[in-house]
C-alpha positions as CSV (number, residue, x, y, z in Angstrom):
1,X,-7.0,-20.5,18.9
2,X,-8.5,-16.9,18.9
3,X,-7.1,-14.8,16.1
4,X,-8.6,-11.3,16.5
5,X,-7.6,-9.6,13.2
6,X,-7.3,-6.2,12.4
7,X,-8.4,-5.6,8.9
8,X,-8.6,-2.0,9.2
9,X,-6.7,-1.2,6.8
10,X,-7.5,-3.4,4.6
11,X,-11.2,-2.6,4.6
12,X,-10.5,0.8,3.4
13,X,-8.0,0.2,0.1
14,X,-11.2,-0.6,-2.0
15,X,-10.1,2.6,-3.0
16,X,-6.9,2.1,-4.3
17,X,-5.9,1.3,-7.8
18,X,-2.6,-0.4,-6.4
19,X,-1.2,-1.9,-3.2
20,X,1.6,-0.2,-1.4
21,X,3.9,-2.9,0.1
22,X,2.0,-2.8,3.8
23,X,-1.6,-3.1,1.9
24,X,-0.2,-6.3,0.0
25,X,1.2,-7.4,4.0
26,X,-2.4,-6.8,5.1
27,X,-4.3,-8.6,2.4
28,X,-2.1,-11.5,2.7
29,X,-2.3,-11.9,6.1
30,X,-6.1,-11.6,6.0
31,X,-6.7,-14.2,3.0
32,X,-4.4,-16.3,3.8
33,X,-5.9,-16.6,8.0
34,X,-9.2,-16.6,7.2
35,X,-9.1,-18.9,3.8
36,X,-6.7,-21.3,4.3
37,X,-6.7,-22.0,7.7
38,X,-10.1,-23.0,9.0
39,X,-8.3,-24.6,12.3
40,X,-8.3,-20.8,13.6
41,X,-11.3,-19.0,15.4
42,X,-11.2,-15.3,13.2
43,X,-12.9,-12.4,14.6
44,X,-12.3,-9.9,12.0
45,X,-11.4,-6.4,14.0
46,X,-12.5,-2.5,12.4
47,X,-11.3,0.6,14.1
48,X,-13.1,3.9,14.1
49,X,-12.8,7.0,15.7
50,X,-16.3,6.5,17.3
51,X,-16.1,2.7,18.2
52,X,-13.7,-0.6,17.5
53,X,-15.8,-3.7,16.4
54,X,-16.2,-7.0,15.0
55,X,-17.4,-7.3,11.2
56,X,-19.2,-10.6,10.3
57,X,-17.0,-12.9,8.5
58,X,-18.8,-13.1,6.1
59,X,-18.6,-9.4,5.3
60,X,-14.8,-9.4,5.7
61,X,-14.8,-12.2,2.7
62,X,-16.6,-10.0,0.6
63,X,-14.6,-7.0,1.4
64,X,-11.3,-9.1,0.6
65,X,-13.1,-10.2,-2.9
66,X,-13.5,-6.9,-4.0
67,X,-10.4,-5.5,-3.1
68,X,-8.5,-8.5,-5.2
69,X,-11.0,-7.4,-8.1
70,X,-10.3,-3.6,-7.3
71,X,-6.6,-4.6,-7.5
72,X,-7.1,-6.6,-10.2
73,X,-4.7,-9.3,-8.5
74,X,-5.8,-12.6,-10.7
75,X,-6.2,-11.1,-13.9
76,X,-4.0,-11.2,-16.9
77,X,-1.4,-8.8,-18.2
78,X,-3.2,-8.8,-21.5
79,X,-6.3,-7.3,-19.9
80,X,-4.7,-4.4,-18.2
81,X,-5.2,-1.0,-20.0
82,X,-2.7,0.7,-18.6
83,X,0.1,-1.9,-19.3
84,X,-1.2,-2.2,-23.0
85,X,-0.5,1.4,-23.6
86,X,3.1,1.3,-22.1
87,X,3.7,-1.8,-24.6
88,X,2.3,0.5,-27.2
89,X,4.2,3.1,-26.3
90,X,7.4,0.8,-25.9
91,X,7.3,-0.3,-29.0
92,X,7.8,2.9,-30.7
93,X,11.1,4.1,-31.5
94,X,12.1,7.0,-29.1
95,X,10.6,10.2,-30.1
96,X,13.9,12.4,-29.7
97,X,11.5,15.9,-30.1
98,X,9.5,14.4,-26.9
99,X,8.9,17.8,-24.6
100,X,8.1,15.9,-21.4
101,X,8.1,12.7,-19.9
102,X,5.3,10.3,-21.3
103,X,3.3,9.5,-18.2
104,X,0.5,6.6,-18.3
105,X,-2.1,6.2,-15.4
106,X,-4.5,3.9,-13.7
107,X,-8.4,5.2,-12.8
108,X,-8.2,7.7,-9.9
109,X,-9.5,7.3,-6.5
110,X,-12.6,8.9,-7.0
111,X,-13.7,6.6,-9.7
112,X,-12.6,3.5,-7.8
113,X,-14.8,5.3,-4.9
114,X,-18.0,5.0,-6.5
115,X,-17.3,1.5,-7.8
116,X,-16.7,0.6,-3.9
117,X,-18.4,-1.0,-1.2
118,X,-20.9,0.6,1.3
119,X,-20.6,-1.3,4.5
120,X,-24.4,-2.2,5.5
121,X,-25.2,0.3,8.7
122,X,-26.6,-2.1,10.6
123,X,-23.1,-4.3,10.6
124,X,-21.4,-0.8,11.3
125,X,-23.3,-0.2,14.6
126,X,-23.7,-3.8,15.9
127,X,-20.0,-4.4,15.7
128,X,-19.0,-2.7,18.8
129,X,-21.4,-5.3,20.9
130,X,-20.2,-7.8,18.3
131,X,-16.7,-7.5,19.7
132,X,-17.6,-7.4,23.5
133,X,-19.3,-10.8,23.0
134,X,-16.6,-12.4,21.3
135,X,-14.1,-11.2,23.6
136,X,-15.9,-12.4,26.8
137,X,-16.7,-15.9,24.8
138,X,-12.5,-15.6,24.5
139,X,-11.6,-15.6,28.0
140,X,-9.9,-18.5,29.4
141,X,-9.0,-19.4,26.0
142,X,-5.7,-19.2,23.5
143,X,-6.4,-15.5,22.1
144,X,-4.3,-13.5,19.9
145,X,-4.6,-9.9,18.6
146,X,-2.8,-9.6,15.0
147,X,-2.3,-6.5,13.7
148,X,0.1,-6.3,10.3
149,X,0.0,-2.7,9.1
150,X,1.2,0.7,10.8
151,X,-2.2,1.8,10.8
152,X,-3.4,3.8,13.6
153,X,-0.7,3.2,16.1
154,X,0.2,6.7,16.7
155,X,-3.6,6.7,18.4
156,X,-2.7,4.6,21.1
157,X,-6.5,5.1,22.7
158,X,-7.6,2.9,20.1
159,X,-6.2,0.1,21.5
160,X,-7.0,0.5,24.9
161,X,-10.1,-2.1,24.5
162,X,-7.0,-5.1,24.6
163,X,-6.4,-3.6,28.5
164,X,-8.1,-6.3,30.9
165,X,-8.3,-9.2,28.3
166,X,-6.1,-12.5,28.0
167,X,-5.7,-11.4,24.4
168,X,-2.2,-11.4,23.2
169,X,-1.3,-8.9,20.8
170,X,1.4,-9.3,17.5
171,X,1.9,-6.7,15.7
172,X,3.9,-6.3,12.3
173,X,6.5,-3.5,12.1
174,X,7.7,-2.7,8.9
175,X,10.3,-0.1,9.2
176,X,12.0,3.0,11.1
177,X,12.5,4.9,8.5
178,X,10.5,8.1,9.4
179,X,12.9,8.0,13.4
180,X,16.0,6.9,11.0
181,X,15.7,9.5,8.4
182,X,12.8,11.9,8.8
183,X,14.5,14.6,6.4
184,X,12.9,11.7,3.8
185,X,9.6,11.7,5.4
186,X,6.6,13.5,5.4
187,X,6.6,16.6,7.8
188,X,5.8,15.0,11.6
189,X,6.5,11.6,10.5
190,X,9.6,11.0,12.6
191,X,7.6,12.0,16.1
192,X,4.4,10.1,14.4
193,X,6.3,6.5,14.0
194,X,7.6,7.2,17.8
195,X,4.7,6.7,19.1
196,X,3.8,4.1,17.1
197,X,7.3,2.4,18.6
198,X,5.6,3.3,21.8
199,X,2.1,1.6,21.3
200,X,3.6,-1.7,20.6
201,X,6.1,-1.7,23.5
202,X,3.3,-1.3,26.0
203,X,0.9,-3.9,24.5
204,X,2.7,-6.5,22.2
205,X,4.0,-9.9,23.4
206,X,5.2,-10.4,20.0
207,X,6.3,-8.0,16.9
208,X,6.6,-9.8,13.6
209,X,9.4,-7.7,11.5
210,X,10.3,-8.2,7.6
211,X,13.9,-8.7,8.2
212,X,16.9,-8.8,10.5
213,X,17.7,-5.1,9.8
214,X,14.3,-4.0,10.6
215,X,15.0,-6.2,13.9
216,X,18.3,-4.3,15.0
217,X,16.5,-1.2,14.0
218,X,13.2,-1.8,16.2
219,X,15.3,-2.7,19.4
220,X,17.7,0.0,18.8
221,X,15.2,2.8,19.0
222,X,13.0,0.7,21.8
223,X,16.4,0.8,23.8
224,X,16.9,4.0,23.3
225,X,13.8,5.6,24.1
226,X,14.0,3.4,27.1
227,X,11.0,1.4,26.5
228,X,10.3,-1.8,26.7
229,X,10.9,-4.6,23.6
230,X,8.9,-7.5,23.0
231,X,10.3,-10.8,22.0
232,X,11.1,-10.0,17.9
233,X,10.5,-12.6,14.8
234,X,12.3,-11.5,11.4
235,X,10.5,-13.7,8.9
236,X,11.2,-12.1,5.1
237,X,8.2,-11.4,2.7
238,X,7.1,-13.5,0.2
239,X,6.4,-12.7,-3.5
240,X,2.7,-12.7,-5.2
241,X,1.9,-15.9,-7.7
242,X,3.3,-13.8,-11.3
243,X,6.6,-13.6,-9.5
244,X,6.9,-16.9,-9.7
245,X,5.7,-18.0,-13.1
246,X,7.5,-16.2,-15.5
247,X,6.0,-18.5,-18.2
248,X,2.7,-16.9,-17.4
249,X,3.5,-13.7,-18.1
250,X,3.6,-11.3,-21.4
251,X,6.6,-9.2,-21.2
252,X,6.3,-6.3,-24.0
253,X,7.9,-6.2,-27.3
254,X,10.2,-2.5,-27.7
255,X,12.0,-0.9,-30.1
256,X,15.3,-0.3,-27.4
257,X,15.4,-2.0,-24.2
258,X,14.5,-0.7,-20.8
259,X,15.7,-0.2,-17.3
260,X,12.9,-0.4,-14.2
261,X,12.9,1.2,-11.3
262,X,9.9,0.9,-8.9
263,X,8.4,2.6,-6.0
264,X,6.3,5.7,-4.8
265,X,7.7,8.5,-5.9
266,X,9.2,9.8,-2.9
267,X,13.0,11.6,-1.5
268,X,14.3,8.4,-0.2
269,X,14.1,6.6,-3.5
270,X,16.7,8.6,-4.4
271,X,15.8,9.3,-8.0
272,X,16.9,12.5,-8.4
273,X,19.8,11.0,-8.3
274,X,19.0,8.1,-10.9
275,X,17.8,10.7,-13.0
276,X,21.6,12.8,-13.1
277,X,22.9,9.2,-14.0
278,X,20.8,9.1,-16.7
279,X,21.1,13.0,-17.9
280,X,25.3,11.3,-18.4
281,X,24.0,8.2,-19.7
282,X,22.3,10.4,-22.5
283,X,25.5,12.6,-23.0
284,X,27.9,9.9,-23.3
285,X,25.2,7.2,-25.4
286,X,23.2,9.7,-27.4
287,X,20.9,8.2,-29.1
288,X,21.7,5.2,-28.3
289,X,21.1,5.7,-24.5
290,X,17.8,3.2,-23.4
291,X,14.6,3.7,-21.6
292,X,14.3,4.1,-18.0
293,X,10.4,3.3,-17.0
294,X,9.5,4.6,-13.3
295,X,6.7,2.5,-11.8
296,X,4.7,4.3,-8.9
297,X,2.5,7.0,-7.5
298,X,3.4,10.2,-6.8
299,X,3.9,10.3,-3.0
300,X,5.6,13.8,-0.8
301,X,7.9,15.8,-1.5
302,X,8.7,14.8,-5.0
303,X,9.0,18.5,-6.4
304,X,12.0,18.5,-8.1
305,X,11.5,14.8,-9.7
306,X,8.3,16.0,-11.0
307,X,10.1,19.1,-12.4
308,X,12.2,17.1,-14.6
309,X,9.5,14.8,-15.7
310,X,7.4,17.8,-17.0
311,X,10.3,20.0,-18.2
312,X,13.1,18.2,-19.5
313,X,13.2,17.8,-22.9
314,X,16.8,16.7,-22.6
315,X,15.7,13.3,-21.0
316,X,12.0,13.3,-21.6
317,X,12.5,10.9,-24.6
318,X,13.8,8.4,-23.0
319,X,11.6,8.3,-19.8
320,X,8.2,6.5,-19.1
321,X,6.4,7.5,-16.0
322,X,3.9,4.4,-15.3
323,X,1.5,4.2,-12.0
324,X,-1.8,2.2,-11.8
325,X,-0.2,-1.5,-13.2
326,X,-2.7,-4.4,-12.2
327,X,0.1,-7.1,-10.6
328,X,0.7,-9.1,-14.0
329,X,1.5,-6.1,-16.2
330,X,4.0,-5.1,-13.0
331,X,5.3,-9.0,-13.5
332,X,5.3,-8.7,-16.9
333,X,7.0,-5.2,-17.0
334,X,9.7,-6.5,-14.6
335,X,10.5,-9.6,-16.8
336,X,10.7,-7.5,-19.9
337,X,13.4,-5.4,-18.5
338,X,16.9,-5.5,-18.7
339,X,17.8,-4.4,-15.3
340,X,15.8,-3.3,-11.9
341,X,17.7,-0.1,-10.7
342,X,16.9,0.5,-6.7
343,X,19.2,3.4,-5.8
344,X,17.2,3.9,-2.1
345,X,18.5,5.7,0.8
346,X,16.9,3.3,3.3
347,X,14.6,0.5,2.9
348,X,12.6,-2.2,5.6
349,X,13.3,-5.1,2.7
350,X,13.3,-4.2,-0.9
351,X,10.1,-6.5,-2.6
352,X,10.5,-5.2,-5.8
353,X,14.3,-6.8,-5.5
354,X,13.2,-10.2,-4.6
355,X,10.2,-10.0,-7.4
356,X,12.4,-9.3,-9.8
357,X,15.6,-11.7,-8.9
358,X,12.4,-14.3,-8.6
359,X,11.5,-13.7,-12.4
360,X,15.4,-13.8,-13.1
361,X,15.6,-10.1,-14.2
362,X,18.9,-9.2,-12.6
363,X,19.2,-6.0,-10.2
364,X,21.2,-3.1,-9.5
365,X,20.9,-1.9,-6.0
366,X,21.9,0.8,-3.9
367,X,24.4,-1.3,-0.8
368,X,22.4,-0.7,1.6
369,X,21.5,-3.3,4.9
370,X,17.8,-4.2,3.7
371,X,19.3,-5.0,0.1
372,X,22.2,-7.1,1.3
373,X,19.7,-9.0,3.0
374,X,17.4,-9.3,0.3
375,X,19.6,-9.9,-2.2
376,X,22.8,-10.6,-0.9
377,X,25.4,-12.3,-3.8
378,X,22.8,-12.4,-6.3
379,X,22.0,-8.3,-6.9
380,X,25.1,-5.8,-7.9
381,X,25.4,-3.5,-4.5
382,X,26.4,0.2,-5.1
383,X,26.6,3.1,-3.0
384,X,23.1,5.2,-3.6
385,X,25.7,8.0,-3.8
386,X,28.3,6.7,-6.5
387,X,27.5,8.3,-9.4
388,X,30.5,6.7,-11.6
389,X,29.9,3.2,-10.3
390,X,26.4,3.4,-11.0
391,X,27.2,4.8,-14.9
392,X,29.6,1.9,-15.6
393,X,27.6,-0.8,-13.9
394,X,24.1,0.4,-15.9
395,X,26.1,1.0,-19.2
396,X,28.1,-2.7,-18.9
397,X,24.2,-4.2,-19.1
398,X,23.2,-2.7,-22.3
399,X,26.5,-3.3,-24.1
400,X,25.2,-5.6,-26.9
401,X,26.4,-9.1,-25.9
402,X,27.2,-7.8,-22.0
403,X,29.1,-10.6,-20.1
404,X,28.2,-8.3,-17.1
405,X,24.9,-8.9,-17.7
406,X,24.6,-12.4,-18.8
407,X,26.4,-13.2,-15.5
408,X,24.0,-11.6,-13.5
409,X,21.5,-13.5,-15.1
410,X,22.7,-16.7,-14.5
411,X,23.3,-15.5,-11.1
412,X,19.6,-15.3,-10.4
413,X,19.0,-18.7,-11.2
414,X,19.8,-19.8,-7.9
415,X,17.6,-17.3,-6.0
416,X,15.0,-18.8,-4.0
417,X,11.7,-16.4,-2.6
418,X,9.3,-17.7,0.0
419,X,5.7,-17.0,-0.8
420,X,2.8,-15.4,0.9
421,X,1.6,-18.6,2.0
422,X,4.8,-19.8,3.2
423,X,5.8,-16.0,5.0
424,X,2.4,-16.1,6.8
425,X,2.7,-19.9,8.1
426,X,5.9,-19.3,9.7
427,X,4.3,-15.9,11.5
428,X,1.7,-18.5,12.3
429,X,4.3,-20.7,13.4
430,X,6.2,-17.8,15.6
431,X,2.7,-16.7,17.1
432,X,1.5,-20.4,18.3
433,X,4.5,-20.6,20.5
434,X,3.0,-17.5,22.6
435,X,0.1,-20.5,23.4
């Protein structure tokens, strides 16, 4: 078979210190396809605004190497700057006269710019023949189009080039947030992921999803619209290799435990809210009260979050703002902590959940459908707006000698993650069947 493959995306995050959770979809998909499964004809697809093409293959392996080196996906904890200076940091006792929130940061997009890669011109302005060859040499043949990031669906011109082919598209949606809740969303965003909605109802004979929820959600808002909706596959996401090898990893030494929460920072993580929980924790524990270490870039609308990271003195000494983390010092942060606290209004699945329940680092999360899902029986479930439940349920897993949280613990014993590898063989297996 045909697999046209849009790395779009992907061929652009050179840039980026850190994967969001569709860039890690993306890569995935891409090294998985085009390394392990040499059984498949890849054409490897690039959208412009001037022209859609073809890249060598060769190119596209390249491109994938240095994004894992960009990403620093293989290498150890121990040789990741940023997540030495947390452990440095952590290991400190809490420095009460602290008159803002200690923040630690990867290099910045510019610098990871001018370390990046220069596609050759010459592959740039062949590709658009490149593709019109491989397409005619596809006809009369098995052909897919797989597309597994959001990327450029609310252009729906770009994908006019699959009208008058036998190519069958897939594409990979990975929420409804911005239609479900767009006061959490950039500006735009709600009318933005419509069309988007739109784009794969006209051309898709198949749309991969990252859970059942994200299902229901898809053909709810299809339905509504009135629009057509493809046949659906729900196949959850798998974890990266340090998930999965706790043994590996180098969790840090501190002076008072920590709690973790992670994600961009953004309205629907709901950590204004978090961070009221933890202005009581600190008037009813005192001193006593542990860290809470946010992992994640700043993303929109984050204002009043950022406020009280640069201006409360009150909490500052007992928060840690950390972005930039290569993938073992996030594994190695996550099995260091006491608890994961996801208080989110709305998520497509939760992968922070699942890594951490996979590294046996138990989880309190707001009771929400993509959590339940996720983590079912083996996470504590909360209301993202219970205040007292939250307080008790946090403060039971730092009393010393907590049965609440030994019991959780044990609990995640029994947890069971797919991997990449096994996520993307099953899509493989759901996109076969369109023959």
């Amino acid at each position: 078979m045909r697999v046209f493959l849009d790395v779009t995306r992907i061929a652009t995050r050179i840039i980026r210190a850190t994967p969001t959770g569709i860039d890690r979809v993306e890569l995935n998909y891409a090294c998985e396809i085009l390394r392990n499964h040499p059984e498949l004809h890849v054409i490897s697809i690039i959208t412009t605004p001037w022209f859609t093409g073809a890249l060598p293959t060769s190119l596209v392996k390249d491109v994938l190497n240095r994004v894992e080196r960009a990403w620093r996906l293989f290498e150890p904890a121990t040789s990741d700057p940023v997540y030495a200076a947390v452990c440095q940091h952590l290991a400190k006792p809490v420095d009460f006269s602290a008159p803002k929130t200690r923040r630690f940061e990867g290099a910045s997009n510019i610098e990871l710019f001018r370390e990046g890669m220069i596609y050759p011109l010459r592959d740039l302005t062949r590709s658009a023949a490149r593709l019109k060859r491989r397409i005619q040499a596809a006809e009369n043949k098995p052909a897919i189009y797989l597309h597994t990031s959001h990327t450029q669906l609310e252009k729906p011109q770009r994908f006019h080039w699959l009208q008058g082919t036998n190519i069958k598209p897939v594409f990979f949606i990975h929420d409804t947030i911005p239609i479900e809740l767009p006061e959490f969303c950039s500006e735009g965003a709600a009318d933005k992921h419509m069309t988007r909605m739109r784009t794969v109802s006209e051309h898709a004979k198949l749309l991969l999803v990252n859970s059942q929820y994200t299902a229901g959600s898809v053909k709810s808002h299809l339905s509504s619209a009135g629009i057509a909706t493809p046949e659906i596959a729900p196949i959850p996401l798998g974890v990266d290799h340090w998930f999965a090898d706790r043994a590996s990893l180098h969790p840090p030494l501190t002076a008072k435990p920590y709690a973790l929460c992670v994600g961009t920072i953004e309205p629907r993580k709901n950590l204004p809210f978090l961070l009221a929980v933890w202005r009581r924790l600190v008037e009813e524990m005192g001193e006593n009260t542990p860290r809470l270490v946010i992992v994640g870039r700043r993303g929109w609308e984050n204002e009043n979050v950022i406020d009280i990271f640069e201006r409360s003195s009150f909490l500052a000494p007992y928060l840690v703002e950390v972005s930039g983390l290569s993938d073992a010092g996030m594994a190695s942060l996550m099995a260091g902590a006491c608890v994961l606290l996801a208080p989110s209004f709305s998520e497509g699945f939760g992968l922070p959940v699942a890594e951490c329940l996979s590294l046996g680092v138990p989880v309190i999360a707001s009771d929400i459908p993509a959590h339940r899902e996720v983590a079912g029986e083996y996470a504590t479930l909360i209301d993202p707006l219970d205040g007292p439940n939250w307080l008790r349920a946090i403060k039971s897993y730092f009393e010393t000698g907590s049965n609440e949280r030994k019991n959780a613990v044990e609990k995640t014993v029994s947890f069971r993650p797919i991997t990449w590898k096994n996520h993307v063989d099953a899509a493989l297996k759901a996109i076969l069947k369109l023959g």
